[in-house]
DSSP file (Angstrom, degrees, kcal/mol; ACC not computed):
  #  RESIDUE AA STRUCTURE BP1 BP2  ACC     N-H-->O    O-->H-N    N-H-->O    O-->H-N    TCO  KAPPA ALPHA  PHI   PSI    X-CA   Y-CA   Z-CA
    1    1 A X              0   0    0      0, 0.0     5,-0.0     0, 0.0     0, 0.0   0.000 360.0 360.0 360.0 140.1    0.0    0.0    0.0
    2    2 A X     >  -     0   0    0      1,-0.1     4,-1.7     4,-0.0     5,-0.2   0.049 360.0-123.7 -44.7 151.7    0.7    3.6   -0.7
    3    3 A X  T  4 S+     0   0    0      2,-0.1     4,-0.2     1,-0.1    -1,-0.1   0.314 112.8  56.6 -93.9  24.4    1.6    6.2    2.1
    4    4 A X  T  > S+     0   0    0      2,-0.1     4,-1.4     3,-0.1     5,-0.2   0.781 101.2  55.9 -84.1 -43.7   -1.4    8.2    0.8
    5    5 A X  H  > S+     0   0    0      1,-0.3     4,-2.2     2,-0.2    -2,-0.1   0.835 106.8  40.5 -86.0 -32.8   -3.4    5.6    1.2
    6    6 A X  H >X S+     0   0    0     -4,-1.7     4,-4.5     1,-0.2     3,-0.7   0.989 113.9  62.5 -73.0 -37.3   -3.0    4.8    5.0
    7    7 A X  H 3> S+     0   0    0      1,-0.2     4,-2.6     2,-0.2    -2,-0.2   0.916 105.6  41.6  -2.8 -73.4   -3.0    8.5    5.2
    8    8 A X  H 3X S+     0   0    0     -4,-1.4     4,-1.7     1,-0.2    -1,-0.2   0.797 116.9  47.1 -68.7 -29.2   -6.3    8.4    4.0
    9    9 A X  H <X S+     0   0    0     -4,-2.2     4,-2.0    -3,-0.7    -2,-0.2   0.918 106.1  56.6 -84.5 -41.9   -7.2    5.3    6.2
   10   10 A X  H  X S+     0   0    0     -4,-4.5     4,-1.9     1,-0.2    -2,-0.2   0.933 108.5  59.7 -52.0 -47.0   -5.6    7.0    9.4
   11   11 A X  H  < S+     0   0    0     -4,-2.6    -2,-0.2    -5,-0.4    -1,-0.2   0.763 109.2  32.5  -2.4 -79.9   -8.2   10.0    8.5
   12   12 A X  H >X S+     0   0    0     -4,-1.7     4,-2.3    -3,-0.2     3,-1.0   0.776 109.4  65.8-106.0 -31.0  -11.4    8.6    8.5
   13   13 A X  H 3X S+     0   0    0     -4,-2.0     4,-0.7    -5,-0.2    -2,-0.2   0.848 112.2  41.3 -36.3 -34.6  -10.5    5.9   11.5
   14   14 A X  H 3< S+     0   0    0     -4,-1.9     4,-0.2     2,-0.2    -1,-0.2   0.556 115.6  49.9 -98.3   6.4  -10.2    9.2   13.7
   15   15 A X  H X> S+     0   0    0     -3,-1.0     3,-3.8     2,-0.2     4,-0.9   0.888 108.5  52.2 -85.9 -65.8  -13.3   10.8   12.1
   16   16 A X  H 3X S+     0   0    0     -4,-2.3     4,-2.9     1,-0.3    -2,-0.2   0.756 114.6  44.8 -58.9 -24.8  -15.1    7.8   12.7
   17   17 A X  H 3X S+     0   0    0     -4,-0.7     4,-0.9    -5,-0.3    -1,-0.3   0.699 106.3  55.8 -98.2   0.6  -13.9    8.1   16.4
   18   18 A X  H <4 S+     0   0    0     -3,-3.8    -1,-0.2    -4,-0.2    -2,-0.2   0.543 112.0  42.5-105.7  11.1  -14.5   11.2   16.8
   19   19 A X  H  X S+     0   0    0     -4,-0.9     4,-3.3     2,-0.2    -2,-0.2   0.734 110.6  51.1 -46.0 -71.7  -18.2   10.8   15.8
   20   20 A X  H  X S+     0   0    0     -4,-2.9     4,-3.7     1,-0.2    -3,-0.1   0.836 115.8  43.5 -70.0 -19.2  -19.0    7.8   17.5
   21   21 A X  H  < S+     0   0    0     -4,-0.9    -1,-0.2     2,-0.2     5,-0.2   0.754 111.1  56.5 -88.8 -27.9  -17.4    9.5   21.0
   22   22 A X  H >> S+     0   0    0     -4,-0.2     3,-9.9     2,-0.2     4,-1.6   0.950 105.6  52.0 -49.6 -80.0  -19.3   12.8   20.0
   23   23 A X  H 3< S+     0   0    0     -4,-3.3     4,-0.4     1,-0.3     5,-0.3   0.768 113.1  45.1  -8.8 -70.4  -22.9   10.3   20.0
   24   24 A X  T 3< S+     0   0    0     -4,-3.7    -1,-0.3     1,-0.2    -2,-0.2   0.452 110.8  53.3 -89.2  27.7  -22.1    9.1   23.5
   25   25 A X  T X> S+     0   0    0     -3,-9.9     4,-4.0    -4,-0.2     3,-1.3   0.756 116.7  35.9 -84.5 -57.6  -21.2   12.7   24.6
   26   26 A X  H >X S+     0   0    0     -4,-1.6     3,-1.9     1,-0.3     2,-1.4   0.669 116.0  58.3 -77.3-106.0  -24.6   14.2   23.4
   27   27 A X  H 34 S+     0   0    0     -4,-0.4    -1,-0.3     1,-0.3    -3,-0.1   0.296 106.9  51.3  64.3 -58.9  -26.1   10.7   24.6
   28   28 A X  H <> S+     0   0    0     -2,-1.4     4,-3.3    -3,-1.3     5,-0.4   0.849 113.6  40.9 -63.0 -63.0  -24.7   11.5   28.2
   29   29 A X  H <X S+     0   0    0     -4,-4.0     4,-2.5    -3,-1.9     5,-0.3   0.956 107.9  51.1 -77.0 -30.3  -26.0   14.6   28.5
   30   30 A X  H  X S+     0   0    0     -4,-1.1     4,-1.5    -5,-0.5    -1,-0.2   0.828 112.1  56.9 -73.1  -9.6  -29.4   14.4   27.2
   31   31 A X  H >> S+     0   0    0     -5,-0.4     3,-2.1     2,-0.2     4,-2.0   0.924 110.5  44.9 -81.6 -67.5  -29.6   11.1   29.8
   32   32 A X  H 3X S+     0   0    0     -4,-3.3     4,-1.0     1,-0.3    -2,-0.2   0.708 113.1  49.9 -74.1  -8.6  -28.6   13.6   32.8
   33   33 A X  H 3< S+     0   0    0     -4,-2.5    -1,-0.3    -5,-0.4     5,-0.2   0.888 109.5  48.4 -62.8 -39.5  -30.9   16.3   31.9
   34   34 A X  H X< S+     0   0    0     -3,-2.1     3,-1.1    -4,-1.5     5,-0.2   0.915 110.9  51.2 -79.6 -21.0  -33.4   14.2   31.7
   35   35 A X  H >X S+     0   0    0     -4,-2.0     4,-1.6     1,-0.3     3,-1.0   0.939 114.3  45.7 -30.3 -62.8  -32.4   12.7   35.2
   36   36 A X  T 3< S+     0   0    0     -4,-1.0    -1,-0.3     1,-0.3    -2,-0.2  -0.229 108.1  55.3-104.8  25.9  -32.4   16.1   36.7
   37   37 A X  T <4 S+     0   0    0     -3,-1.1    -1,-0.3     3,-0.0    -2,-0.2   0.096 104.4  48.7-134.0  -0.6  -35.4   17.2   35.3
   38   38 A X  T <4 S+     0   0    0     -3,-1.0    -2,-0.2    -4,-0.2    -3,-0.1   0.622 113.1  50.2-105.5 -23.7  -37.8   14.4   36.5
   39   39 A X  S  < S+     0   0    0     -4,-1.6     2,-0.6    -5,-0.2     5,-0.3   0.837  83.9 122.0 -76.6 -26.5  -36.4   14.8   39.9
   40   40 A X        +     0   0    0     -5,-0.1     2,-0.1     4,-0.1    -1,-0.1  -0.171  30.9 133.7   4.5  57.3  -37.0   18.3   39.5
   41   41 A X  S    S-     0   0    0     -2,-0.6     5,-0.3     1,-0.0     4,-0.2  -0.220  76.2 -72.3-128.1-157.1  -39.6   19.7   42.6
   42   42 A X  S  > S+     0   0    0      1,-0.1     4,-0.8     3,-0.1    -2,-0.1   0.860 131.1  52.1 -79.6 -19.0  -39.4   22.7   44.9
   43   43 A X  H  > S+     0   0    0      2,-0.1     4,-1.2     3,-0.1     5,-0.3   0.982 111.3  44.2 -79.7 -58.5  -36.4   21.1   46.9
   44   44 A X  H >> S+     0   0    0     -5,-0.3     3,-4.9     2,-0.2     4,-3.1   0.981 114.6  48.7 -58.2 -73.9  -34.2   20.3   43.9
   45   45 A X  H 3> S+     0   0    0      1,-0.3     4,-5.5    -4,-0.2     5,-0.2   0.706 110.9  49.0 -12.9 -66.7  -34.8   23.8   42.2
   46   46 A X  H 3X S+     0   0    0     -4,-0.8     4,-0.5    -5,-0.3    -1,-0.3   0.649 118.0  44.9 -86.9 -26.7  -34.0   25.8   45.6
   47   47 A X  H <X>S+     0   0    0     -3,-4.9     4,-1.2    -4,-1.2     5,-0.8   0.773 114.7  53.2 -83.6 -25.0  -30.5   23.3   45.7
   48   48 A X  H ><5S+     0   0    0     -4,-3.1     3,-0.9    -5,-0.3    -2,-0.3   0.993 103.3  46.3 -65.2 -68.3  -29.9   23.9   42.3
   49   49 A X  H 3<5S+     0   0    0     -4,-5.5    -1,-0.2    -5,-0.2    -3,-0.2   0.611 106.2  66.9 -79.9   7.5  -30.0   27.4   42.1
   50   50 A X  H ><5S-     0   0    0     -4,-0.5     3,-0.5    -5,-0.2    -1,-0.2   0.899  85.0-148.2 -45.4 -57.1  -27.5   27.6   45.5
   51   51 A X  T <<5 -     0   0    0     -4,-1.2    -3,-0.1    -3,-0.9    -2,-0.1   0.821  61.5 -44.4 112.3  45.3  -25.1   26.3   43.8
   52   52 A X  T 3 <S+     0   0    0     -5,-0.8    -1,-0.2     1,-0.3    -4,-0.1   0.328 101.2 133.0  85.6 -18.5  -23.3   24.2   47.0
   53   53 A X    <   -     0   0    0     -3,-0.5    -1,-0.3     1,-0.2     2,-0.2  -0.281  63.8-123.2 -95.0 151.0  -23.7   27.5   49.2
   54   54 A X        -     0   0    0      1,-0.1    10,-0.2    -3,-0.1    -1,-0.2  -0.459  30.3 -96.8 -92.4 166.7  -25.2   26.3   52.3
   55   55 A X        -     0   0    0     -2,-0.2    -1,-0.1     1,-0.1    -2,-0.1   0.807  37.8-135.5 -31.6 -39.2  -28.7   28.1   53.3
   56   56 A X    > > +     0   0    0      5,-0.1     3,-2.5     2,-0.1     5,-2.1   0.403  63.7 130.9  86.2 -12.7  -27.2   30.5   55.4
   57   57 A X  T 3 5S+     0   0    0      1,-0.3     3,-0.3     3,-0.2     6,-0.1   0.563  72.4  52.7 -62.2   1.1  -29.9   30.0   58.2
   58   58 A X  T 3 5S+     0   0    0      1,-0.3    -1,-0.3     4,-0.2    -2,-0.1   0.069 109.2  52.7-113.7  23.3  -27.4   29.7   60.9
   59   59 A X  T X 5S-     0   0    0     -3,-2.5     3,-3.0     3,-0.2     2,-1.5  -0.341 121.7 -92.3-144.2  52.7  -25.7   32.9   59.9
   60   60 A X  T 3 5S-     0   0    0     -3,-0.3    -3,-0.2     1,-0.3     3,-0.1   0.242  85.1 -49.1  68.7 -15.5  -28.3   35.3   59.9
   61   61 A X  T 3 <S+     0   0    0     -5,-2.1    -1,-0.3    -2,-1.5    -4,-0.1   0.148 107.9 130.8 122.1   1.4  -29.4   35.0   55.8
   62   62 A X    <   -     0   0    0     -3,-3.0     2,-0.3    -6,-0.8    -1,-0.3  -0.532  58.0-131.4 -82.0 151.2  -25.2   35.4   55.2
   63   63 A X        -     0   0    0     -2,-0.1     2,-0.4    -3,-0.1    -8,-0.1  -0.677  18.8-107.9 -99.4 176.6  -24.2   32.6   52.8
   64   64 A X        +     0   0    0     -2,-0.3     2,-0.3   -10,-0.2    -1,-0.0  -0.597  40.7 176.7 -95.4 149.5  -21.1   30.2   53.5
   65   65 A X        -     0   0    0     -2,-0.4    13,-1.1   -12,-0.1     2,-0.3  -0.769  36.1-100.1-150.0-163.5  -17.9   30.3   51.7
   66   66 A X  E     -A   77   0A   0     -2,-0.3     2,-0.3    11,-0.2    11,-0.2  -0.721  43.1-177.9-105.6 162.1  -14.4   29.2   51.1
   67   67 A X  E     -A   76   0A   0      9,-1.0     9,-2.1    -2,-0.3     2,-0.1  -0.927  20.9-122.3-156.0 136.9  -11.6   31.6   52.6
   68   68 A X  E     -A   75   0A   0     -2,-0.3     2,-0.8     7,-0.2     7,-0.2  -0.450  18.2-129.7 -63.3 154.1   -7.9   31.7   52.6
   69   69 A X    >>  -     0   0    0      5,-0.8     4,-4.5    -2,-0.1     3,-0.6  -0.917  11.5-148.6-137.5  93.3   -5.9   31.7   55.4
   70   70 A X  T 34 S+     0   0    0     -2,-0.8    -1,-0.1     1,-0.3    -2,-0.0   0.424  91.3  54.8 -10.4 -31.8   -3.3   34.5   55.3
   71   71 A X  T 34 S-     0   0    0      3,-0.1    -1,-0.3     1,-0.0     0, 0.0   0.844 135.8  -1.6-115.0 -48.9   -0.3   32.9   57.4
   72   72 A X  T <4 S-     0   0    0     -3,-0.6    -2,-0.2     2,-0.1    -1,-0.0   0.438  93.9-122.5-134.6  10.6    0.0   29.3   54.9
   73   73 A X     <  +     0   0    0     -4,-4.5     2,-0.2     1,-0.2    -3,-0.2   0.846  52.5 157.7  75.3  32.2   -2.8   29.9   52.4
   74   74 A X        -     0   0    0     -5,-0.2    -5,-0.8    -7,-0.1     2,-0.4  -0.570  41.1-127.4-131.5 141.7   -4.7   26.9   53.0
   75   75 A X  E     +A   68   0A   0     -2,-0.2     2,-0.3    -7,-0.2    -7,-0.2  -0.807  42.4 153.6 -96.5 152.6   -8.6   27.3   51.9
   76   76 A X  E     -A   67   0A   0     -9,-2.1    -9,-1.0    -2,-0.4     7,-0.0  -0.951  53.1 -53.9-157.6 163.4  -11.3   26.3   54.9
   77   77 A X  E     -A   66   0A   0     -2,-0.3   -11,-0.2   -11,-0.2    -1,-0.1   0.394  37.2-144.5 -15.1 132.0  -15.1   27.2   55.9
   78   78 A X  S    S+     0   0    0    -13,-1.1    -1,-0.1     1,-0.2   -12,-0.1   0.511  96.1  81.2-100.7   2.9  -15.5   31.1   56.2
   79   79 A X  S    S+     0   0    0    -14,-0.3    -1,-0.2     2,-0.0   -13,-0.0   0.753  81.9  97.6 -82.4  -9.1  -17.9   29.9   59.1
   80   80 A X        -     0   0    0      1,-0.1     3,-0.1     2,-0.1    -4,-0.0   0.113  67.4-160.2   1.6 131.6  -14.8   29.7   60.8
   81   81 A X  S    S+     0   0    0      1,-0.5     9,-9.9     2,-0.1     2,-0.4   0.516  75.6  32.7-123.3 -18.7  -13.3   31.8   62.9
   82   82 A X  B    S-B   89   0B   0      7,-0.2    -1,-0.5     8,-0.1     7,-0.2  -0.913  89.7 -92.4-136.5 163.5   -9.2   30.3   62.7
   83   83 A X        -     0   0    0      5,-2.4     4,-0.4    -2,-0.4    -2,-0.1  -0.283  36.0-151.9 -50.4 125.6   -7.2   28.8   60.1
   84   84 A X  S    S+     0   0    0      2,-0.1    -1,-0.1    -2,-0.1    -8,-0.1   0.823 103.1  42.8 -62.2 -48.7   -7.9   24.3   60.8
   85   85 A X  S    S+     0   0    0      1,-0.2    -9,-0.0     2,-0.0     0, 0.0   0.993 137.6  12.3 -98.7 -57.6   -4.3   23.4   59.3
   86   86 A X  S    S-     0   0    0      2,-0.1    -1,-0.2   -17,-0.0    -2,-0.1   0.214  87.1-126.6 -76.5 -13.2   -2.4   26.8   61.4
   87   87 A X        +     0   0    0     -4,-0.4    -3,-0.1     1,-0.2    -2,-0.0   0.165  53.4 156.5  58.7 -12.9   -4.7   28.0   63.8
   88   88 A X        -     0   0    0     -6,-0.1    -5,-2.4     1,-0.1     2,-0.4  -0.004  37.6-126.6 -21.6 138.3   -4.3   31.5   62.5
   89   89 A X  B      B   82   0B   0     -7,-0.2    -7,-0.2     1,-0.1    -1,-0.1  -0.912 360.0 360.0-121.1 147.3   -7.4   33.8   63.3
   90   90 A X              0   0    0     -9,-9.9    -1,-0.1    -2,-0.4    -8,-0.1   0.498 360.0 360.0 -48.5 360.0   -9.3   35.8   60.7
């Protein structure tokens, strides 16, 4: 065989894989929308759009967050008042 031809054969072996891995991308996702949209009620919504942020009811309506810690830079809980890894205080 030519070196065009495996050329030509190397080609469409990585079109063809980058097809069939497209399919079971779009495949993936339309499965975990549809997951997350039959579970879908007034509790999920109200965790969904938090985004991980806790309620905030034990802080007055403040949310929770990540914070750095000044003296070795280490991230922990901004409900916190010192550093976990250094004991530093905010």
């Amino acid at each position: 065989m030519t070196m065009e031809l495996w050329i030509v054969i190397l080609v469409a072996a990585s079109l063809l894989l980058n097809v069939v891995t497209l399919i079971l991308v779009i495949g993936l996702i339309r499965r975990n929308n549809a997951g997350a949209q039959a579970g879908a009620g007034p509790l999920s919504t109200a965790a969904a759009s938090n985004s991980g942020t806790s309620s905030g009811s034990d802080l007055g309506g403040a949310d929770s967050g990540v914070v750095f810690c000044r003296s070795c830079g280490s991230q922990f809980d901004s409900k916190l008042n010192a550093c976990p890894a250094c004991g530093t205080t905010r």
